[in-house]
Steps between C-alpha positions, in 0.01 A plus 500: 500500500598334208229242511245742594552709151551172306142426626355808408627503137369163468180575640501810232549284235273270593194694561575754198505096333136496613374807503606674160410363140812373301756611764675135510531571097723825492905400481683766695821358354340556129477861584107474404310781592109437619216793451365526830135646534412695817376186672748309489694785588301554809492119589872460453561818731252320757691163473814637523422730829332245696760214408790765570397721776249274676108574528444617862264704506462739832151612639515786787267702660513692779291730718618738779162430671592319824880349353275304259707375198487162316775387218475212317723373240443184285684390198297357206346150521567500926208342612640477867547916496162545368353305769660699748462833394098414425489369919739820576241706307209380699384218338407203736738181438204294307412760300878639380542109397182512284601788326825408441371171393280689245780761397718168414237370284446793262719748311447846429197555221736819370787610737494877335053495531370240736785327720278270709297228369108424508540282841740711695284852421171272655696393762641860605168660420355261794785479743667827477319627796707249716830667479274854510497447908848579542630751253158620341372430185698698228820398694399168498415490134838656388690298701348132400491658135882616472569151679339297251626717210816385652452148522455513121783695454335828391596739735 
């Protein structure tokens, strides 16, 4: 347990290091005191609740139609869960690895507008129909959506 939260608060510090402008410049032990805009504000609060509480992000839908019901959960950056969940959706083996290949290789344009980049919208605009088959198309599209979204840690 001990080890565990020692690698958290590490990990806290490190990526609020990284990810915040002049953070490794403020002296705790000085009793400074920082202004903190709303962004950093909001990007402190993000660091601090994925590095604390974990990312996992859970996707469920279910339909009484038949027992149908599908629930996929995949933390941020698990490339081996969004594989799965894309084949569990409906998406033939070759084509889940493309897309995931694709997903990997772009980040969002704007998480809050536009989370999927320029190759992965092409790519579902052509292939969506594949996972359409077996859940229908608006299922299908919600499901790979929310699962992506996941993979970049935005649900």
């Amino acid at each position: 347990m001990q080890n565990a939260l020692r690698a958290r608060v590490l990990e806290l510090a490190i990526q609020i290091d990284k990810n915040v402008p002049g953070a490794n410049k403020i002296d705790v032990a000085q009793g400074a005191t920082v202004a903190v805009t709303r962004e950093v504000a909001a990007v402190t609060n993000n660091i601090t609740t994925n590095t604390v509480y974990g990312n996992q992000n859970t996707t469920t839908v279910s339909n009484t139609g038949a027992g149908a019901s599908i629930s996929v959960q995949i933390n941020q950056g698990d490339v081996a869960a969004l594989q799965k969940a894309l084949q569990e959706i409906g998406l033939p083996e070759g084509d889940a690895e493309e897309l995931v290949t694709i997903v990997q290789s772009e980040a969002p344009l704007d998480p809050a507008k536009e989370p999927f980049g320029a190759k992965t919208k092409a790519w579902l605009g052509a292939n969506l129909g594949k996972a359409a088959d077996k859940l229908g198309f608006a299922v299908a599209a919600k499901l790979i959506a929310d699962a992506i979204s996941a993979y970049y840690g935005l649900a």
